[in-house]
N, C-alpha and C positions, 0 to 999 in steps of 0.2 A: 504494500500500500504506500504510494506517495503521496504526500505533504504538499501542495506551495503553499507559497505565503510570498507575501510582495518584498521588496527590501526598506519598506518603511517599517514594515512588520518586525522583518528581521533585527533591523537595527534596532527598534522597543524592545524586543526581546532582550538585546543579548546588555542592553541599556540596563535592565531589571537584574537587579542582583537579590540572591537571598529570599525570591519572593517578596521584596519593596518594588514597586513601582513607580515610587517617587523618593527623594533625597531626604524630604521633609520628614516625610515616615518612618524611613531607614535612622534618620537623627533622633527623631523622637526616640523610637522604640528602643533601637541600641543604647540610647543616653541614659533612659530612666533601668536597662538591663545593667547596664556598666555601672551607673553610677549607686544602686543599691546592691551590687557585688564590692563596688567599692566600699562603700559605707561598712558592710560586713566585716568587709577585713581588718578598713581602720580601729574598727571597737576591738576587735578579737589584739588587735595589736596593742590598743592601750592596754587591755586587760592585762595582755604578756607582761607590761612593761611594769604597771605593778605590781603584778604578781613577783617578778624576779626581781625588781629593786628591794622588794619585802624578805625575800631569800639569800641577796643577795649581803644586805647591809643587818641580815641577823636581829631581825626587828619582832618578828613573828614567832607565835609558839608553835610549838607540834599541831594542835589541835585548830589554832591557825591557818597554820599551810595544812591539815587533813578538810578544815570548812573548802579554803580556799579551792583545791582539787575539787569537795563535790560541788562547787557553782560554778567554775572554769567546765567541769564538765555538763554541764547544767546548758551553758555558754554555747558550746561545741554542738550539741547536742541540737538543739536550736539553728545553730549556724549551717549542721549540715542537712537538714531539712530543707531550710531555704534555700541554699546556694545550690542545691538538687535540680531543684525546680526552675533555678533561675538558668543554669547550666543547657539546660533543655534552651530555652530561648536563644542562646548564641548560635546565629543561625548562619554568620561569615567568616569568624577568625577561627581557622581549626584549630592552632596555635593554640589560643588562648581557651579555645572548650577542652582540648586535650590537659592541659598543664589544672583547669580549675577540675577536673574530675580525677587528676594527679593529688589534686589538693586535699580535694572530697576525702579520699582515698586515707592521706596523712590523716586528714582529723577523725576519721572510725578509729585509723589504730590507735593515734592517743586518746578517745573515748573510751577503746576497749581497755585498753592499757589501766588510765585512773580510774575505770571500774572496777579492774583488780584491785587497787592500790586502796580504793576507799571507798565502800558500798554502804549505803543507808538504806536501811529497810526498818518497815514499823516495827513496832514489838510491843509486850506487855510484859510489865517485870510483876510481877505478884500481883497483888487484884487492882493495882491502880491502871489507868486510861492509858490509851495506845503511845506510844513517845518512838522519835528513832532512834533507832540503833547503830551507832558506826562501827562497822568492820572491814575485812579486807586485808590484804597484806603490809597496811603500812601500820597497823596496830604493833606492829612487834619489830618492827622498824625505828631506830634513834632518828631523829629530828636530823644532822648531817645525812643522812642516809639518806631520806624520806627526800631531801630539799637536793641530794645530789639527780636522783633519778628523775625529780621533774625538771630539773634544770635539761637534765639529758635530751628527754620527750623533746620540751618547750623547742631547745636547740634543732632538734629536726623538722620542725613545723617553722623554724624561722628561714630555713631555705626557698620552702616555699612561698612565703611570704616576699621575701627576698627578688626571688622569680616574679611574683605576681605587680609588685611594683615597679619594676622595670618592663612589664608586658603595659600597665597600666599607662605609663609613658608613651611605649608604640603605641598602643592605641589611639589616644589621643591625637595621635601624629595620623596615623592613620586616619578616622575620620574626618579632621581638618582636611587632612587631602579630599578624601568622597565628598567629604559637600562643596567642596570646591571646584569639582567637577573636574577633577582630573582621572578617565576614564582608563586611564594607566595602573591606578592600582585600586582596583576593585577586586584583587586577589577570587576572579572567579575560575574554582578548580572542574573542569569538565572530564 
């Protein structure tokens, strides 16, 4: 079966990237995509930055850094639900869908990881009301110990991070380009 199409057609067509049919769209859509991945990351990164200046400068108790871990996990947990979903929507930079579900990726394992580390679950200790319970393996872990391993985690999750701010750059460069209508790098892969 063959196709024509005129070369007005064609040239629309091959104009159309990502299923946009317009610059306008494409800006919007990818802006408000990029710009709430962004935002994601920047929180997950203040958070890091507290969290490790807190371990770092020996400020915090064990019990401290075990809260800390379950709300950083709390954080993570959160984070990767959305950036799931958001992931889905990057619909032109492989690049960057590749490296954010790289990312995805890092944050299950330090999820899973500090669930080892420190589980809260209800409980009932004698006849009083339901209260949590913290366990896990960092119960029997020293405070140096405890604060080496998440320093470790943290540390591999900051590569990514790393990555993603420098992707976050090209990007920017990149769509300046696209809606400037420079039909040279509309990076469509056929």
């Amino acid at each position: 079966m063959k196709i024509r199409i005129k070369e007005t057609q064609l040239n629309n067509l091959l104009k159309e990237v990502g299923g946009y049919d317009s610059p306008d769209i494409m800006g919007i859509h990818g802006g408000n995509t990029h710009g709430e991945i962004k935002r994601i990351v920047s929180q997950t990164v203040e958070f890091m930055a507290y969290f490790v200046e807190g371990l770092r400068d020996d400020s915090l108790s064990k019990n401290q850094i075990m809260a800390g871990v379950v709300n950083f996990s709390d954080k993570i947990r959160l984070d990767i639900k959305r950036l799931s979903e958001l992931t889905r929507e990057i619909y032109i930079d492989d690049d960057f869908k590749e490296l954010m579900v790289s990312f995805i990726r890092a944050l299950k394992k330090t999820l899973k990881y500090f669930q080892l580390l420190v589980n809260v679950t209800p409980g009932i200790i004698g006849n009083q009301s339901p209260e949590p319970l913290i366990g896990g393996l960092g119960i029997d872990m020293s405070k140096s110990e405890i604060s080496l391993i998440i320093a470790e985690r943290l540390a591999e999750l900051g590569t990514y991070i790393e990555s993603l701010g420098k992707m976050f750059q090209e990007l920017s460069y990149r769509f300046a380009r696209r809606m400037g209508g420079d039909e040279d790098d509309l990076n469509i892969n056929i």
